[in-house]
C-alpha positions in Angstrom: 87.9 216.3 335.4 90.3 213.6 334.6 89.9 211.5 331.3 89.2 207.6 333.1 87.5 204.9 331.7 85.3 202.8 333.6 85.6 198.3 333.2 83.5 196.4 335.7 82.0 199.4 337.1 85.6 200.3 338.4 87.5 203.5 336.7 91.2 203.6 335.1 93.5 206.5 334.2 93.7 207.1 330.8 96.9 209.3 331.4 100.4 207.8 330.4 103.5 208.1 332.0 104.5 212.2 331.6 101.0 213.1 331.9 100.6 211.5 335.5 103.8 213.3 336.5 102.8 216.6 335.3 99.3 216.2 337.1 101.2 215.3 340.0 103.4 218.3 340.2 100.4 220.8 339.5 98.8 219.1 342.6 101.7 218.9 345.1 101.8 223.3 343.7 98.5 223.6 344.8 98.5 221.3 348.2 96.5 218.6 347.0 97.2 215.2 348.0 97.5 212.4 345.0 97.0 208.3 345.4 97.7 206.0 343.0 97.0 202.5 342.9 97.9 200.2 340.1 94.8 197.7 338.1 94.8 194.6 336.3 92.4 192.2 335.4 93.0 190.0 338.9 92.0 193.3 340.4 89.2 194.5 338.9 87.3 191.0 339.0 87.7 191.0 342.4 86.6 194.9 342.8 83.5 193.8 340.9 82.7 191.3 343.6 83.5 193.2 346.9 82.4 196.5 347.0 84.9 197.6 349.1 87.9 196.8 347.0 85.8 198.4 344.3 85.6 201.8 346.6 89.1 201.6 347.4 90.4 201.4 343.9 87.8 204.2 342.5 88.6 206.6 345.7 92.4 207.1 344.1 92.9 209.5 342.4 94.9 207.6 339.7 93.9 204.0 338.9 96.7 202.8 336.5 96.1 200.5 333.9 99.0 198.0 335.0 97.6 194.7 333.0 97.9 194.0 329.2 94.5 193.4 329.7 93.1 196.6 330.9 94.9 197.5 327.6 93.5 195.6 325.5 89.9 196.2 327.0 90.3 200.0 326.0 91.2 198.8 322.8 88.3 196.5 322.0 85.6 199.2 323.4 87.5 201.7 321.3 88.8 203.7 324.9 91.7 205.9 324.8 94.4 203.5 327.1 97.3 202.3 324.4 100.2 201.2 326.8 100.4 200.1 330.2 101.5 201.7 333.5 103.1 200.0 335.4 103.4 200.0 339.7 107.0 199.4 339.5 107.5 202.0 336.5 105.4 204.5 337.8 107.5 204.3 341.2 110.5 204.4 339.6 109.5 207.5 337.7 108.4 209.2 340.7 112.1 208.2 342.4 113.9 209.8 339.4 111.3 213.1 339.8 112.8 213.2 343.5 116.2 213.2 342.7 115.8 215.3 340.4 113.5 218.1 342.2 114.6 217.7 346.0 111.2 215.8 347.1 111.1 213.6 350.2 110.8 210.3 350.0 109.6 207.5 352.5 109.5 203.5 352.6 107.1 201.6 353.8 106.5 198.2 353.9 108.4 194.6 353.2 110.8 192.7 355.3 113.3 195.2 357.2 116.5 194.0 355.1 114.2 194.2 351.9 113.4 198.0 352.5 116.4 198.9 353.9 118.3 197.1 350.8 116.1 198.9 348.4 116.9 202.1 349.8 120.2 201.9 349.6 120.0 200.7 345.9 117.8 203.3 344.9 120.3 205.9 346.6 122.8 204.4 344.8 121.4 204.8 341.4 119.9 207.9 341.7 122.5 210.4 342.8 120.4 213.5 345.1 117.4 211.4 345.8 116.7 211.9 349.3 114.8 209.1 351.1 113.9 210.6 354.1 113.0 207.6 356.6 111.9 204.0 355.7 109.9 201.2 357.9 109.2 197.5 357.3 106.4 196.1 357.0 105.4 194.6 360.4 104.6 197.5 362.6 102.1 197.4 364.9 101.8 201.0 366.1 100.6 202.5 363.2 100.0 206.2 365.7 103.7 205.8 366.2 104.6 205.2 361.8 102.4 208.1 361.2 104.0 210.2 363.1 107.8 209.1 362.2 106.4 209.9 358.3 105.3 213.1 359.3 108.7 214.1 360.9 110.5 213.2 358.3 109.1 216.0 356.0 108.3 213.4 353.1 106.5 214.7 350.3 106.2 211.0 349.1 105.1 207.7 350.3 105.7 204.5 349.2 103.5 201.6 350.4 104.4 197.8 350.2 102.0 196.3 351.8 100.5 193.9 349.1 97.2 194.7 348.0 94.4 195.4 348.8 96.1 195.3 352.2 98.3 198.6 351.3 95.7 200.5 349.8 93.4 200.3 352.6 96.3 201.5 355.0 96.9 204.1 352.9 93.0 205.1 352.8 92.9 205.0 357.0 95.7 207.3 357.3 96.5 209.6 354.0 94.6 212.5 356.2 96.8 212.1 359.2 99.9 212.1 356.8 101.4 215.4 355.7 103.0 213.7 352.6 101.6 214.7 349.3 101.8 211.5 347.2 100.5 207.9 348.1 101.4 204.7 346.1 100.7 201.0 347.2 103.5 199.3 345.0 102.9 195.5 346.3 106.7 193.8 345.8 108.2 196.6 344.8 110.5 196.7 347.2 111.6 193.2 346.7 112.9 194.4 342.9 114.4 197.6 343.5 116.4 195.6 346.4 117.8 192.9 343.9 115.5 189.8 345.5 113.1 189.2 342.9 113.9 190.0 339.0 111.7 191.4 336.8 111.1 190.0 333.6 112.9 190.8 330.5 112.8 194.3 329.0 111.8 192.0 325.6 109.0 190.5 327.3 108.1 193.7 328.8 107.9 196.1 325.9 106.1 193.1 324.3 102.8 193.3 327.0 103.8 189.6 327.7 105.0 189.9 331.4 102.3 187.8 332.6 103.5 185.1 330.2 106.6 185.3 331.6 106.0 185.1 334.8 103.4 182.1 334.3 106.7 180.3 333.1 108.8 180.5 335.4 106.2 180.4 338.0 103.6 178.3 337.1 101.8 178.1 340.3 101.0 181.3 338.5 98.1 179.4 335.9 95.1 180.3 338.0 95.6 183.5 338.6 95.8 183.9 334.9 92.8 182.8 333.9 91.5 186.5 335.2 92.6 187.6 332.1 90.7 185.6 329.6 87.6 185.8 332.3 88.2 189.6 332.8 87.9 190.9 328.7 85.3 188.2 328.3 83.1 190.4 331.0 84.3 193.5 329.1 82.9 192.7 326.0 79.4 192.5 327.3 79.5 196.0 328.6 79.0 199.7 327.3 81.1 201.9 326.1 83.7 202.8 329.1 82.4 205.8 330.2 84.5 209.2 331.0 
């Protein structure tokens, strides 16, 4: 079984970067299907008040630690987590995997000249990848999305839907998709296409994204405050469990 940890009765990977894409691979080889869905400390308080996020998260089969302070809750319970993963990171690693390897790749979500912007970006910087069919965000017949996914031979999906919005689609219909990889990737989309920057590779390697973000955003200070609430909660519980 897969090393996880468990915070707030929800479970996290404990697998970095390499070792998620090597799982991957061994699963696509033997026709299993893969979802992964990224956690922070926003996410997991609000998994340990509605059950159903709290299903939804622990029903992937990667739950990546993509907050500083799932982090630095391993660290303080003595778990095995030492750097994040990151939605965007993760995505971008799969994108690289497909350009390299010939897999399929489908877009989902976002505003149409958003997706169809990031496409064209991400074709342009990876050299082979082949994306095999994209949608925006606002569809309606979701009968009719499925099946364009499934014609288009994708062997992986990418969701932006925001969350828990796009993990929820992605539960509904991952058994009526013939794709073998899932990922809700919230804005994504909005990054890879050049609308929104990320923050600085300093700030980044640093854990202090959140602070970043909080500056030049400060509409941003509530939302925050999950962070200090969410290790606070972790302290007062066991041992994360495998």
């Amino acid at each position: 079984m897969m090393e996880k940890e468990k915070y707030l009765d929800v479970y996290v990977s404990t697998l970095n970067y390499d070792e998620i894409l090597a799982d991957i691979e061994k699963r696509m080889a033997a026709g299993e299907k893969s979802t992964i869905v990224a956690v922070n400390p926003e996410k997991l308080i609000a998994a340990s008040k509605d059950e159903n996020v709290k299903q939804l998260i622990n029903s992937a089969t990667y739950q990546i630690p993509d907050g500083i302070g799932v982090v630095l809750a391993s660290k303080l319970k003595g778990g095995r987590i030492t750097s994040r993963v990151t939605g965007i990171d993760m995505m971008e690693r799969l994108i690289e995997l497909s350009a390299k390897k010939g897999y399929r790749v489908f877009l989902y979500g976002a505003k149409e000249e958003v997706v169809k912007k990031a496409k064209e970006n991400l074709e342009a910087k990876y050299p082979g990848l082949r994306i095999v069919g994209y949608s925006n965000g606002y569809v309606n017949d979701y009968d009719s999305l499925v099946r364009k996914i499934n014609e288009s031979n994708a062997d992986i999906l990418f969701v932006a839907l925001g969350s828990p919005r796009q993990e929820l689609w992605i539960k509904t219909y991952m058994n009526d998709l013939n794709v073998k990889v899932l990922q809700g990737v919230g804005g994504s989309f909005d990054v890879f296409a050049g609308y929104v920057k990320r923050a600085p590779k300093l700030f980044r390697n640093l854990g202090l994204e959140w602070f970043y973000r909080l500056v030049t955003d400060p509409k941003r200070f509530k939302r925050q405050l999950a962070l200090p609430k969410f290790l606070w909660k972790v302290l007062w519980e066991k041992r994360p469990a495998e």
